[in-house]
N, C-alpha and C positions, 0 to 999 in steps of 0.2 A: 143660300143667303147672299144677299148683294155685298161684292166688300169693294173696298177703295185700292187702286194697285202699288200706293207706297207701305202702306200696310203689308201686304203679304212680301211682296221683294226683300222687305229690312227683314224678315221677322227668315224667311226663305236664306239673305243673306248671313244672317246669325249661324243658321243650321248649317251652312254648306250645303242648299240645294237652291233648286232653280224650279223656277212657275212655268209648267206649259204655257204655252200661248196656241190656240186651235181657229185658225181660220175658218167660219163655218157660214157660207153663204147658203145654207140648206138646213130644213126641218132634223135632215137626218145626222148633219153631222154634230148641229145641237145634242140633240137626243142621245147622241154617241159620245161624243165629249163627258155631256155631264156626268151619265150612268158608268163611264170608266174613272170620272175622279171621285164619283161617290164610293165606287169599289174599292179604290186605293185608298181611297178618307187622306186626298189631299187636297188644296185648292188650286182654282185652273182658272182661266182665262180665256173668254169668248172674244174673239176679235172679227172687227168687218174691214178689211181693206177699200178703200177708195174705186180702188180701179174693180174691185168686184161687183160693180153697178149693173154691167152687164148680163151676169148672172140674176141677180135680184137686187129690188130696188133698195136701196138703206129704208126708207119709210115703212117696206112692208116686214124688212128681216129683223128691224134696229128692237123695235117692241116684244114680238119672241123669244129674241136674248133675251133681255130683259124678265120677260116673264120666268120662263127657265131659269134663268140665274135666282129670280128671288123666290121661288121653290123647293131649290136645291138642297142639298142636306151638309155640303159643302161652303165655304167661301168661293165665289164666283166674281169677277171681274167683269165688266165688261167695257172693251176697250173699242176704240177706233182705230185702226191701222192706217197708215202711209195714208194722214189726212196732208192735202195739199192745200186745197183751198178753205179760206177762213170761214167761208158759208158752210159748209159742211160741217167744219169743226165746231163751228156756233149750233147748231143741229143735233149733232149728237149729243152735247152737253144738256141742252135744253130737252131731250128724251129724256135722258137719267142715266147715260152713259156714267161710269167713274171715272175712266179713263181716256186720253186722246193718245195721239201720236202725228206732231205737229215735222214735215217732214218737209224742211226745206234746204237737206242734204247737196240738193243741185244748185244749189246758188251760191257763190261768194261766201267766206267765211262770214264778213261783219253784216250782210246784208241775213243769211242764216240766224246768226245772233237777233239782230232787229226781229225777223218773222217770232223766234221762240219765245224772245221776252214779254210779245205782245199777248201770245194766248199763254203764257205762263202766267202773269198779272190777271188775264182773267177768270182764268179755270183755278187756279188756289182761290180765285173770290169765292166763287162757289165751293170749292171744300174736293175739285175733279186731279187728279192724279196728270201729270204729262214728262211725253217720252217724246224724246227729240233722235235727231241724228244728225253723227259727222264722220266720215267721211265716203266712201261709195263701195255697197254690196252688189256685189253680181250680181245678174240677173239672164239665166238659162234659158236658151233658144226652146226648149224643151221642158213644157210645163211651170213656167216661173209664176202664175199664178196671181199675180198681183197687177195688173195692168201693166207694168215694166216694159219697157223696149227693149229687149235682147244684147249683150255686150259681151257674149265668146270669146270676142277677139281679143277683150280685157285681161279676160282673166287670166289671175297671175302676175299681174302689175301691183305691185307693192306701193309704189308711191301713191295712191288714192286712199293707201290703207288709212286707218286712223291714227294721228300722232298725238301721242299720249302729251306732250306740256300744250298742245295746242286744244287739245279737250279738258284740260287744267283751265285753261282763259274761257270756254265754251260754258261749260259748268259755273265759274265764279259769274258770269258775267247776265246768263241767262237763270239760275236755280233749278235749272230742268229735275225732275224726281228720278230719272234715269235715262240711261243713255244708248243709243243701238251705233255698233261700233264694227266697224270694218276691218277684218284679220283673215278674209280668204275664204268664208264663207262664199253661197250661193242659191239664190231663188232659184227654185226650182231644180230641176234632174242635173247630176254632176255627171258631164261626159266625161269629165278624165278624174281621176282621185283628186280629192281634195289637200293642199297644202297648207294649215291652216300655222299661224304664228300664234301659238296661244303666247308665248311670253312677251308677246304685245299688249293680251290681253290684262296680264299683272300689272305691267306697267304704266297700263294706264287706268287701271281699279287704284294703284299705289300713287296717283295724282292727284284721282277726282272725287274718291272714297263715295259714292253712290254704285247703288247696283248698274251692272251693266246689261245689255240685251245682244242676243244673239237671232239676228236676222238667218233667212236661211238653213233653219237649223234639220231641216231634213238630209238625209244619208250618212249623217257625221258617226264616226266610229264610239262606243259606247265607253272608251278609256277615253276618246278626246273629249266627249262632254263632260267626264268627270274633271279632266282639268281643267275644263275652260270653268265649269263651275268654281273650282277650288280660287281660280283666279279671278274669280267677281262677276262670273255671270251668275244673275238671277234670273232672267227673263227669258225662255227660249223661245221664237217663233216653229210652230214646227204643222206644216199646212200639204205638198206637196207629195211624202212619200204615204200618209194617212190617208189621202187620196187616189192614189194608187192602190194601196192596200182593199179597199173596200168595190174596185172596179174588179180587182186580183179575185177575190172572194166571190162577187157575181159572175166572171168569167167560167169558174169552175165549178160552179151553179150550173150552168147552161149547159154544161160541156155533158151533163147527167143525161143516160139516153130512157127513152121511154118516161117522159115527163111531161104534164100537162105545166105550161107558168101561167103564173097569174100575179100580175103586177106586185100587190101588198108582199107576196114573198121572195120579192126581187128585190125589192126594199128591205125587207129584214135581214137577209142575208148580205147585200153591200153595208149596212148599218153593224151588223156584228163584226165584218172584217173590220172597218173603220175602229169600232169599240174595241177591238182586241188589240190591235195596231195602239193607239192613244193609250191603252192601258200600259204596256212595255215600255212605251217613251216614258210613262209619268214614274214608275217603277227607278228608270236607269235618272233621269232627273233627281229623282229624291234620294238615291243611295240604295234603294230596298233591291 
């Protein structure tokens, strides 16, 4: 069933758990997505980033979702990811997305404000859910997945993080339904461990009292997501190691000797890793 994404975040945040969020620029990771939160009987979130154009076009994947989602046997979301420009964001909405994510993280604090209030006013007209961001998440030379430009060198600078009374003014000023916030996270593959400041993350839940998101949510240790959840994350992105997962699984496919393949079960088999992978993320998300 199609659901809206302030609906499940509050209702997530109530519970002390957090909403996958599944990047799925493909039939399969749909299909895999869904069939592991139907398993777990919890609800998830399909999202298309921006920069995954390249992969496939929004026009041909956007509709899919969608179908999928209102299928399902689950609450389903579906979202836009790291919308930059306002034509696309107009776009999704007018498919029947419920969700955006209006990401103009790279600009000037008040000029950020300006972009979110403007598709904030329009998407609550319509009845659409929207996720904003402040301040800047990694983005790994290695797999970051999201059209991002690479920033290695970044990482580990604290001052880009997110400042908790400064997403106090972001929130009063914009009404965003949630927030994706920056504590040391990372798109895409961590070449070195992650340092993550979750008590920045309280901090700035104990500001803005809306659910937070957690960009980059692949590799993180299964005790730090439960804290970052306990401290207000709701939302988790988590796209990178799921995809890995399901190449991992085909690899050792192949690797079988004396084997005829045939495409459909090269597919089933990267689709089950995928599914089983998404299924332990939504497991350690929800507490179970």
């Amino acid at each position: 069933m199609l659901a809206r994404l302030q609906e499940v975040l509050v209702k997530a945040r109530a519970e002390k758990q957090a909403i996958a969020a599944f990047n799925v620029p493909n039939l399969e990771m749909i299909r895999a997505a869904i069939q592991a939160a139907e398993e777990v009987n919890t609800p998830v979130i399909l999202q298309h980033a921006e920069g995954h154009g390249s992969l496939i076009s929004f026009e041909e994947i956007g509709p899919i979702m969608l179908q999928y989602a209102k299928r399902s046997k689950v609450p389903v979301v579906v979202h836009l990811d790291h919308g930059k420009s306002f034509e696309m964001i107009m776009q999704a909405m007018k498919l029947g997305f419920t969700s955006v994510m209006i990401d103009a993280s790279d600009l000037p604090f008040e000029e950020n404000i300006a972009r979110t209030k403007e598709i904030v006013k329009i998407a609550h007209s319509l009845g659409v859910s929207v996720e904003a961001e402040l301040g800047h998440v990694f983005t790994s030379s290695l797999g970051g997945g999201e059209g991002r430009a690479p920033d290695d060198d970044q990482i580990g600078e604290t001052d880009i993080y997110t400042d908790p009374k400064q997403a106090k003014d972001f929130v009063d000023a914009t009404a965003v339904d949630c927030l994706a916030v920056a504590f040391g996270t990372v798109h895409g593959v961590y070449l070195k461990e992650p340092k993550l400041d979750l008590d920045r993350v309280k901090k700035i839940y104990d500001e803005v009292k809306i659910p937070l998101v957690m960009h980059g949510g692949s590799g993180v240790e299964a005790s730090d997501y439960r804290t970052a959840i306990e401290n207000g994350i709701a939302k988790i992105n988590y796209y990178t190691y799921a995809n890995q997962a399901g190449a991992a699984a085909l690899r050792d496919y192949l690797k079988a000797d004396n084997q005829d393949y045939f495409l459909e079960d090269c597919i089933e088999v990267a689709t089950k890793g995928l599914r089983e992978d998404y299924m332990e993320a939504l497991k350690i998300f929800n507490g179970k």
